[in-house]
C-alpha positions in Angstrom: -77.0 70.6 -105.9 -78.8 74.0 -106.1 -82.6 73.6 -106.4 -85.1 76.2 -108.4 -88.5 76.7 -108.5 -90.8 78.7 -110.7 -94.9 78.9 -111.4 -97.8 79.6 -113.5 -95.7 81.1 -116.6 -98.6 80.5 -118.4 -97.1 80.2 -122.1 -95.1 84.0 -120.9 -92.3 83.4 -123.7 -90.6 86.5 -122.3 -90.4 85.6 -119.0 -89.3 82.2 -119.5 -86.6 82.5 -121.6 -85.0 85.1 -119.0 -85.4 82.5 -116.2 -84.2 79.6 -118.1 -81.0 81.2 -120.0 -80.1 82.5 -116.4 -80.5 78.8 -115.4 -78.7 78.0 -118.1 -75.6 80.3 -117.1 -75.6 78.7 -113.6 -75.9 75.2 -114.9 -72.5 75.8 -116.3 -70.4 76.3 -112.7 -72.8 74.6 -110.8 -75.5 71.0 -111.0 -78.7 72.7 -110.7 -82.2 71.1 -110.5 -85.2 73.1 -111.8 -88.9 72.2 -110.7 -92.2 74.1 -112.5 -95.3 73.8 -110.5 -97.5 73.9 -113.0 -99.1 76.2 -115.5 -96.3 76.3 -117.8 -99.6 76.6 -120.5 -102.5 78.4 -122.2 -103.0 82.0 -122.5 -99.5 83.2 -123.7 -98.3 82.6 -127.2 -95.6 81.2 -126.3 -97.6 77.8 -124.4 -96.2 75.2 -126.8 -93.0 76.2 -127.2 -92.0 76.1 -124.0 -94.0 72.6 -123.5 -91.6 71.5 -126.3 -88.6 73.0 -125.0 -89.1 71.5 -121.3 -90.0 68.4 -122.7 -87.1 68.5 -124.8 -84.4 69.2 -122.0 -86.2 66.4 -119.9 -85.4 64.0 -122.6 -82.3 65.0 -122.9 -81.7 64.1 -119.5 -81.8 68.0 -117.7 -82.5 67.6 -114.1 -85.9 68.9 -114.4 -89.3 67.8 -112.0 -92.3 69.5 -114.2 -95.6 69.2 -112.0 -98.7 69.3 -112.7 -101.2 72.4 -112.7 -104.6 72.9 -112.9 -104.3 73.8 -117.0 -102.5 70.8 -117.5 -105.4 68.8 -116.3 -107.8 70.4 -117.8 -105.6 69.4 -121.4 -105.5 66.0 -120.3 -108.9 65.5 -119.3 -110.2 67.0 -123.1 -107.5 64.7 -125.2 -108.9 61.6 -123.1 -112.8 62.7 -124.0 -111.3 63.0 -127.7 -109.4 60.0 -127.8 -112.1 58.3 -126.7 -114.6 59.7 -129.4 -116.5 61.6 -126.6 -117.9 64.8 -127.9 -116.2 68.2 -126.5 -118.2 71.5 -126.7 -116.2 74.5 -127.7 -117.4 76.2 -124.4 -115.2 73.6 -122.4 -114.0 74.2 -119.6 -110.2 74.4 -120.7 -111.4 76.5 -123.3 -113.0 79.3 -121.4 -109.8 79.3 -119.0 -107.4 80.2 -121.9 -106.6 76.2 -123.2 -107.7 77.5 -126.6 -104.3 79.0 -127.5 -102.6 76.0 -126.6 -104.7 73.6 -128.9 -104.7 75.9 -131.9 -101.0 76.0 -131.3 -101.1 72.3 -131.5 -102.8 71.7 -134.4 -100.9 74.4 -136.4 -97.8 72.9 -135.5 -98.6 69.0 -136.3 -100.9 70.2 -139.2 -103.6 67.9 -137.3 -101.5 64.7 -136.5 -102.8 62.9 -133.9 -100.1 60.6 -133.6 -97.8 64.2 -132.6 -100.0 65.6 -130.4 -101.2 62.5 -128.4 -97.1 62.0 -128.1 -97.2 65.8 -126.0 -100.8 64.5 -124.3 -98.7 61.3 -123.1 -96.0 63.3 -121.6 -98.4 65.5 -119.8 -100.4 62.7 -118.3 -97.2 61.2 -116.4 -96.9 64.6 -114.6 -96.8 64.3 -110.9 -98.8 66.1 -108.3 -96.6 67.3 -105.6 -93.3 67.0 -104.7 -91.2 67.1 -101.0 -88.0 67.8 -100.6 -85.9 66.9 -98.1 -84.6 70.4 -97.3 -86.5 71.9 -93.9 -87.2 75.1 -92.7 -87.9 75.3 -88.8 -87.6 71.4 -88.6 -90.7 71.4 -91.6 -90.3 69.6 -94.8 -90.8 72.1 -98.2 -93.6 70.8 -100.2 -94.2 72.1 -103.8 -97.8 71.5 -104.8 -100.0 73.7 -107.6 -103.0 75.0 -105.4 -102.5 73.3 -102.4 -100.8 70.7 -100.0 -102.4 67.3 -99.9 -103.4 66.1 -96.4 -101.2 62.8 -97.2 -97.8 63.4 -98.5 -95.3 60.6 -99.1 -91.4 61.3 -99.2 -92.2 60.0 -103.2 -95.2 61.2 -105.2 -97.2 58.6 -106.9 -100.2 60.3 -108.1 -99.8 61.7 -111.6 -102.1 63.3 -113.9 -104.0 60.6 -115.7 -104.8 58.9 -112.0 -108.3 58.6 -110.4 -107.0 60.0 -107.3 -109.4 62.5 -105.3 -106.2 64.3 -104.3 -105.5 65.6 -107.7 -108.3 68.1 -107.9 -108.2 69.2 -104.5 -104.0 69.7 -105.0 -104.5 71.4 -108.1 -107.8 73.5 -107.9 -108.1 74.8 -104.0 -108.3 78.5 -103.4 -109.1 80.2 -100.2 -112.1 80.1 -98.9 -113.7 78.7 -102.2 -117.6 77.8 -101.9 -117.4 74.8 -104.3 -116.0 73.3 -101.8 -117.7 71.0 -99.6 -114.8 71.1 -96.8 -112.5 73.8 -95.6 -109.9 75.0 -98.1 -106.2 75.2 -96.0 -103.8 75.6 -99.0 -100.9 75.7 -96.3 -100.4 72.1 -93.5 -99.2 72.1 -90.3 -96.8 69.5 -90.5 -94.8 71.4 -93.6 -93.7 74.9 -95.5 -96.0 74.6 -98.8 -94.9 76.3 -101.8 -98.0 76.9 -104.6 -98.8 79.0 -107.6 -102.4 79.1 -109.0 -103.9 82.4 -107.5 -102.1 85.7 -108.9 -100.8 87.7 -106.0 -100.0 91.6 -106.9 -97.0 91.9 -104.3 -94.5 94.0 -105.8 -92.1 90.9 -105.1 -94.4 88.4 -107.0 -94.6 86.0 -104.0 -96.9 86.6 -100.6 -96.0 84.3 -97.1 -98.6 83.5 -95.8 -97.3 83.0 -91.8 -100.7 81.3 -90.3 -100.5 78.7 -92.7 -97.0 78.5 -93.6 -97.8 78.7 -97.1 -95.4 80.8 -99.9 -97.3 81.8 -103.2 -95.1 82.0 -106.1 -97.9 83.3 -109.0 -96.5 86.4 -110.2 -99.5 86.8 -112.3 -98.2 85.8 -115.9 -102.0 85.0 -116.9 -103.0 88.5 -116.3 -99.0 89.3 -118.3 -100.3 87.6 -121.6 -103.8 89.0 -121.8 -102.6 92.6 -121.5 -102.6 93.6 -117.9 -99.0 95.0 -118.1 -99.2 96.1 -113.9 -97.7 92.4 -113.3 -94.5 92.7 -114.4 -93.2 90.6 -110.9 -91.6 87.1 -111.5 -90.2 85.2 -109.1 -87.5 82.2 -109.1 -87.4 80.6 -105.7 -84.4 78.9 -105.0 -84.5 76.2 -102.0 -81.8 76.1 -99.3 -81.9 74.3 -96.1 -83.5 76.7 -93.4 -84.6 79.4 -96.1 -85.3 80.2 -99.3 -84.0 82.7 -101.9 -86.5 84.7 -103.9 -85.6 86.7 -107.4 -88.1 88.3 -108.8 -87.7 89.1 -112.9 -89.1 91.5 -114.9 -90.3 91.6 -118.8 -87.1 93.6 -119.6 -84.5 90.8 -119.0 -83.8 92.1 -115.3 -83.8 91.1 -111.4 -85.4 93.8 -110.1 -85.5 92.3 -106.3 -83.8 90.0 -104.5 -85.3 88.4 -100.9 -83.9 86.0 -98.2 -87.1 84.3 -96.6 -85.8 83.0 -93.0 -87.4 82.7 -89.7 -91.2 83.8 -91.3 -89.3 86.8 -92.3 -88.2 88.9 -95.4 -84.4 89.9 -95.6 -83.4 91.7 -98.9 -80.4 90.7 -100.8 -77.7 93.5 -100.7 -76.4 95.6 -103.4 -73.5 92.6 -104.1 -75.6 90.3 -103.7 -77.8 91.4 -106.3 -74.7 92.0 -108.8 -73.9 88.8 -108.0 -77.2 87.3 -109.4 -77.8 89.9 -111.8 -74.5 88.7 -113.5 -76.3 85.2 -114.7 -78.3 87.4 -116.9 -77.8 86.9 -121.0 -77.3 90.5 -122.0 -77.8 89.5 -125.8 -81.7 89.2 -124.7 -83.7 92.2 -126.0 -87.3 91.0 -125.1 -89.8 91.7 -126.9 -93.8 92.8 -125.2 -96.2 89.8 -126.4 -99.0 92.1 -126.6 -98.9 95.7 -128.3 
């Protein structure tokens, strides 16, 4: 069973449908499982679509582990006040951090049926936090988390979205040194390798390893993508093997432009057959289109 990851796609239409028909192409030779860490929403055009279509394929019974992100949250957390009757201020929180596009979005689509949208609200709130695989890399369990990797992890995540667990916020909202924290903000553990999204990294490879705290960040910067900063055009699909990992990294034209071994704390590029090899997943029919002129 070959294992994918991908991150904070942030409603990047373009992106995703590269990365998912080349899944798609795989998932016909091969069983393939495919996990999003979060921030699959808000900012890009594109943010309910792909909620649809991932929530689609899961019912459909795809082999697909969607986790939890900081944006998905911050939608839960305003269709709870709502529900409730509690009053929400436009300047929300979700709001200012792009969650706008997604509610419009949601309303235009189920012309204001609350039944139909608290359906996508309930499939969001059973999203879990983290999730450990059993694949190691120098003896170390691989741990995918949004911002950062709990202190406890169990072999089987039980903390989803709509619980009152303290772990959610710190897993979903650390950054580095971050003052609104009280305590120390370690995104990586010593006891795993921790794989996270949620802070945009401008390596040309969309992914920086970070070797003091055995952390690997997968945010290619899609939220900078979808409001017009066209200089993070660096995607990358992370594919988990026992002892290392293999790192693509897409473009908005419908190509791999890179292709890394991570082994040892260390970078290895893919060779020139290698990279045919992978390249040849791609759907050629895709002409993509730039979501913002």
């Amino acid at each position: 069973m070959r294992k994918f990851v991908f991150s904070d796609l942030h409603g990047d239409g373009i992106v995703y449908k590269s990365i998912m028909s080349y899944l798609d192409n795989i998932k016909k030779e091969e069983d393939i499982e495919i996990y999003i860490n979060g921030d699959l929403i808000d900012r890009g055009p594109d943010s309910l679509d792909m909620l649809l279509d991932i929530k689609r394929r899961i019912e459909d019974g795809e082999k697909i582990i969607y986790l939890a992100g900081n944006h998905e949250q911050m939608m839960y957390d305003i269709f709870e006040k709502r529900k409730k009757g509690i009053y929400v201020p436009i300047y929300n929180t979700w709001f200012l951090n792009g969650g706008m596009v997604t509610d419009k979005l949601l309303e235009t689509k189920f012309n204001y049926d609350k039944d139909k949208i608290f359906e996508i609200v309930e499939f969001i709130s059973n999203l879990k936090i983290y999730h450990k695989f059993s694949e190691t890399i120098d003896y170390k369990n691989i741990v995918l988390v949004h911002a950062a990797c709990p202190i406890l992890v169990k072999d089987e995540c039980d903390i989803r979205v709509k619980d009152k667990d303290d772990t959610i916020e710190y897993a979903l909202w650390t950054r580095v040194n971050n003052p609104g924290y009280h305590f120390r903000c370690r995104i990586g553990h010593d006891s795993y390798i921790t794989i996270v999204g949620h802070t945009p990294n401008d390596s040309k490879n969309g992914f920086i390893y970070n070797i003091s705290e055995d952390y690997l960040n997968i945010d290619g910067g899609c939220s900078y993508y979808v409001t017009g900063n066209f200089s993070y055009d660096h995607v990358p699909l992370v594919e988990i093997c026992d002892n290392y990992l293999k790192i693509l990294t897409f473009n908005h034209n419908n190509e791999i432009i890179f292709g890394n071994y991570l082994v040892d704390a260390k970078l290895k590029p893919f060779n020139e057959d290698e990279l045919k090899k992978s390249r040849s997943y791609l759907d050629k029919s895709y002409i993509p289109k730039r979501l913002i002129k």
